[in-house]
N, C-alpha and C positions, 0 to 999 in steps of 0.2 A: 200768472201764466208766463212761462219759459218761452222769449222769443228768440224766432230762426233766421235771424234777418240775413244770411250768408245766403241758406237754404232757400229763402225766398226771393231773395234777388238773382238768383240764378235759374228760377223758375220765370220771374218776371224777363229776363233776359233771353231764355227760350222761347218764349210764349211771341216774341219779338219777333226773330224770325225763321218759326218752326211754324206749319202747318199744325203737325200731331205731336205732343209732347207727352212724353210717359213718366212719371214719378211711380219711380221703384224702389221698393224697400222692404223689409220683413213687413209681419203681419202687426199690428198695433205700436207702429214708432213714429206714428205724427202725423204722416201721410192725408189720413183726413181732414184733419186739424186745419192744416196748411191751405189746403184744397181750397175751405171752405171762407179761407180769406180773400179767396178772388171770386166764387160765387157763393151765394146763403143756400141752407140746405134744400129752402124751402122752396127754390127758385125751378121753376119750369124746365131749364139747364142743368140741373143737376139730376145725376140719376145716379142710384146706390143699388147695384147690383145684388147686395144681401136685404134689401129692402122686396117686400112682394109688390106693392105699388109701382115702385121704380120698373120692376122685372115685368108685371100687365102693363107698361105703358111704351115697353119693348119689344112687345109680341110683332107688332110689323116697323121693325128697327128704321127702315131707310123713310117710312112716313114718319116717323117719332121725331126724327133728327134731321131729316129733309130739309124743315122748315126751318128750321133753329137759326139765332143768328146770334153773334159776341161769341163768349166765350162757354164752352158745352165742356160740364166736367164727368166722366163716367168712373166711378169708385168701384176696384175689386173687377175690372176688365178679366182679368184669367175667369171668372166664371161662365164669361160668354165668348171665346174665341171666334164665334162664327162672326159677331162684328167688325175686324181684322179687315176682310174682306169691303166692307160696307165703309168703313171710314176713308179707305183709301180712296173710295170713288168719291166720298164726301169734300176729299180733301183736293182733290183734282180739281174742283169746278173755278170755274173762272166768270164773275167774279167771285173772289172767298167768301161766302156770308160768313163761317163759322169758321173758330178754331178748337181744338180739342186737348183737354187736359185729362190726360186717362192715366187712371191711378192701378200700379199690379205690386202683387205679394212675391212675385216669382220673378225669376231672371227672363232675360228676352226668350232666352233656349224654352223653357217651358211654357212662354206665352205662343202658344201653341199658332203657327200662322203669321205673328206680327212680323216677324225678320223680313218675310218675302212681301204680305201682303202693302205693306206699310214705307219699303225700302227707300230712302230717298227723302222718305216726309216726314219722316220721326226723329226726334231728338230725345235722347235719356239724360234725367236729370237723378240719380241715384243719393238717398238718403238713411239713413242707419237713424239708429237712437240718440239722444240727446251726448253731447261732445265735450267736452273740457270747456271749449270756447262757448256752450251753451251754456252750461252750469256752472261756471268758474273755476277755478284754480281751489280756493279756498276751501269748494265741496267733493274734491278728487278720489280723497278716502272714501267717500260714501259712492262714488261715482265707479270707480274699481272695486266698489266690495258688491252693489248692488245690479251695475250696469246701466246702460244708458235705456231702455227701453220708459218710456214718460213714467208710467203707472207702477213700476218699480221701483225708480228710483224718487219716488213724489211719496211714495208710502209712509203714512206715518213712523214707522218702525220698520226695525229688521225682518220681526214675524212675518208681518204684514206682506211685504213686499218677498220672501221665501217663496210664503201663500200665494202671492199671483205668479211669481215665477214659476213652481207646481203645475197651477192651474194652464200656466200661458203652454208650457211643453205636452201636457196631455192634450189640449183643442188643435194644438198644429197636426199632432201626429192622429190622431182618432179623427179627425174633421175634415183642415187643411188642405193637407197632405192626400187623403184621398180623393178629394174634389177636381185634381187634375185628374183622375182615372188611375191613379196608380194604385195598384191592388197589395201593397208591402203590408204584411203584420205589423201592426203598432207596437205589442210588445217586443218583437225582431228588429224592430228600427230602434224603438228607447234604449235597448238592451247595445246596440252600435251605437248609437251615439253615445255613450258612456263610457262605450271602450273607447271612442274617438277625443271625451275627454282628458282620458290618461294619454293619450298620444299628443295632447297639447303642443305644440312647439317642438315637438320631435318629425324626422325624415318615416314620411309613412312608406309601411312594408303590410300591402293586402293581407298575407298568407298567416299569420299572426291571427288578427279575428278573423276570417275563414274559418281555419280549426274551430274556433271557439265555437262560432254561431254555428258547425255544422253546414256552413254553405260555401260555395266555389266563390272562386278570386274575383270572376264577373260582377255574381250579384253585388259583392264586397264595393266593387268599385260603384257600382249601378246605385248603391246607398249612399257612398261617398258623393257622386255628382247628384244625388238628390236633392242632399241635405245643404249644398252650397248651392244649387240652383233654389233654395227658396231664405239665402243668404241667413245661413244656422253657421255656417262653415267656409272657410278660406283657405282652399287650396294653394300657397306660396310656389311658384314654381322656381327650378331652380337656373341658375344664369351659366351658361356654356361660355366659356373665352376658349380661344388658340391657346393652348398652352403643354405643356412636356408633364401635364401631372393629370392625376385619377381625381375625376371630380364627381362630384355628387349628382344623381341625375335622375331619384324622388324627389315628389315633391314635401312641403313639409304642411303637416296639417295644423289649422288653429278654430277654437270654436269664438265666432266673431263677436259674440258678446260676454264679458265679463261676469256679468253677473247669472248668464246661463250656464257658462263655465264651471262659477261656485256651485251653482244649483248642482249640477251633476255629479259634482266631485263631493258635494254633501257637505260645504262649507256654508253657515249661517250668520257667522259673523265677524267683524276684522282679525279680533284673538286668533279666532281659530285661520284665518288666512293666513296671520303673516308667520303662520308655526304650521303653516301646510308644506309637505312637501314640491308641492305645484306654485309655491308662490313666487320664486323666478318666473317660472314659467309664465306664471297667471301674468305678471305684470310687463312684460316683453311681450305678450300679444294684444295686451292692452295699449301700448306705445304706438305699434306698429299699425296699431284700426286706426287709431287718433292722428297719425301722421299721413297715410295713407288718404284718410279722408281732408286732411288740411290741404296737404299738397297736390291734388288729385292729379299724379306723375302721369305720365305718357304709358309707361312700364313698369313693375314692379317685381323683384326677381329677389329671392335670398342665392350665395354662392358660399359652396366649401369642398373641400378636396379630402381624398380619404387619407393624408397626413395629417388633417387637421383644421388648416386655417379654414379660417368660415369670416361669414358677413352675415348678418342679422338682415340686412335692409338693402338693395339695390336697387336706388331709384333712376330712371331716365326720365330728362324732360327740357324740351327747347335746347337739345343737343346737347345736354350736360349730364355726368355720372356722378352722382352722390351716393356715396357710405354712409349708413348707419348701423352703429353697433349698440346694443343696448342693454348697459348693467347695471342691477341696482347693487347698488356699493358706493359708501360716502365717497369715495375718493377714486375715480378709474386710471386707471396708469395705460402709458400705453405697452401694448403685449406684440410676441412675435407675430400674432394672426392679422393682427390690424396692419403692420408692417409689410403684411405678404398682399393680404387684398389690397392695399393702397398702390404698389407698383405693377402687381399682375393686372390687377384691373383697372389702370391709368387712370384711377380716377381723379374728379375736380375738386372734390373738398369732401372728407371723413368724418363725421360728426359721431360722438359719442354723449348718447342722450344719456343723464342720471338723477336720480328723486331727489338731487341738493339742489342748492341754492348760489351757484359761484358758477361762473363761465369761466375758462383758461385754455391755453391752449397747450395741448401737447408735445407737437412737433410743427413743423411744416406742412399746412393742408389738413393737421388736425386737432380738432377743436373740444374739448368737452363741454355740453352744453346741457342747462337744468332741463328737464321733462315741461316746468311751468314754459319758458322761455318758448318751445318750440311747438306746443298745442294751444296754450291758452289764448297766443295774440295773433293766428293766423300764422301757419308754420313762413320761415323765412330762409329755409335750407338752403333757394336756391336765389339768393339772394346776390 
């Protein structure tokens, strides 16, 4: 067993002093797992929402949970929104008997109620698939070829783990996906998300797949905030400074796990990745989930102007601007873009991440630094 001790002392940390504390994440990346480290499944406290037992012993919610006292875990919350309502009164009462660890597949926006009902008393403790820092440094090829999702990347083989990948994108979209109420054709959304993996790491322009799919720019975007509200996708926004030049002001899109990535783009095995023509790509949005999740910044912003210079990475955090540029290339030099984003956007320190093995520095304020060095040991950018 792969342990999450970052993950879970940050849950333990919430659970400290939150009322309602929600773990969100895609659909099968640990969430459970985790859960059931602070209560057993079997326990009177726990209720699993895809369970029919769990769901008859919620038919009258507020006597179910009424009486409860520690800690009450609810797994797959998005299938019952009307509880929203119910735990906030839960969580009012004075004295606390209970605290609540409610687990969702969907972003707060889809958990349909919880923003308003819940306001005040909830803490989000956000979680993705297994990390660099979960898996090691040593296992990163396998890690970027297959993604971080547990049951993929634990697969005996490449086949294997293909096979659940397959499997995992057909159940979100035919199942999922409809269970918030959203009425989208399954093959209409596969057939977008596809195209959204050629758009990898590129500035998204709607009107492109519109044409294709035959449908207006709305629904395009309406697919777009779907698929990143049940976190499939990362909409990068972009960073506005004061400045005398034309700046970029889409956002860029990234599909947030690596190995759903290959899946789409029909990549099976490293060979074939690193002779894909996506495999910059691939692996510049594979850097950017890994550091994004290490550093969990304030802000996060890409920046570039239509002369050119660009920034892969803007991060804010505890009043400080860090650059990240990220290339794979034995040796990065520093370039005129780096030079431009480093004084337009006054930043504090420029770090350029790469798949070697030597730290140096380039100039003043910038640093080249390995890919190992800055995801495996708990990033230290802002050090």
């Amino acid at each position: 067993m792969i342990l999450r001790n970052s993950t879970h002392d940050a849950i333990v940390t919430a659970l400290g002093r939150s009322r309602v504390v929600a773990l969100l994440g895609p659909r099968q990346c640990g969430k459970t797992t985790l859960a059931r480290q602070f209560v057993p499944p079997d326990s009177t406290t726990y209720f699993d929402l895809e369970d029919p037992l769990s769901l008859a012993r919620l038919d009258e919610p507020m006597i179910a949970l009424g009486n409860l006292q520690g800690l009450v875990v609810i797994d797959e919350v998005q299938r019952r929104p009307e509880l929203f309502p119910i735990l906030r009164v839960l969580a009012d009462r004075t004295p606390l008997s209970a605290r609540f660890l409610i687990l969702g597949s969907a972003a707060p926006d889809l958990l349909r109620q919880s923003s308003e009902s819940l306001a005040g008393r909830m803490e989000t403790v956000s979680i993705g698939g297994f990390t660099i820092a979960d898996v090691g440094i040593a296992a990163h090829e396998t890690h970027w070829l297959r993604g971080g999702f547990p049951l993929s990347f634990l697969a005996t083989n490449d086949s294997n783990s293909v096979a659940w990948r397959k499997n995992f994108i057909q159940t979100l979209l035919e199942r999922d996906i409809p269970s918030f109420g959203l009425g989208t054709p399954a093959p209409t959304l596969l057939r977008f998300w596809t195209m959204l993996a050629h758009y990898h790491g590129q500035v998204w322009n709607a009107a492109e797949p519109a044409r294709s799919l035959g449908i207006g720019e709305t629904s395009v975007r309406r697919y777009l905030d779907l698929l990143e509200g049940v976190y499939m996708v990362r909409q990068l926004q972009p960073w506005h400074e004061n400045l005398k030049k034309r700046q970029v002001k889409s956002p860029k899109v990234y599909i947030r796990d690596s190995g759903l990535l290959h899946q789409l783009l029909g990549i099976r095995t490293l060979p074939e990745l690193l002779s894909h023509p996506k495999c910059g790509a691939s692996w510049e949005g594979y850097v950017i989930e890994e550091i994004i999740g290490s550093v969990q910044p304030d802000e996060a912003y890409f920046w570039a102007t239509h002369a050119g210079a660009e920034l892969d990475l803007l991060l804010f955090k505890d009043g400080r601007r860090i650059g990240v540029e990220i290339k794979r290339a034995d040796a990065p030099r520093l370039t005129p873009s780096i030079r431009t984003a480093l004084e337009d956007l006054r930043l504090d320190r420029l770090m350029v991440v790469y798949p070697g093995d030597r730290r140096y520095a380039l100039a003043e304020r910038v640093e080249v630094v390995p890919m190992a060095a800055v995801c495996a040991k708990g990033c230290n950018l802002f050090a």
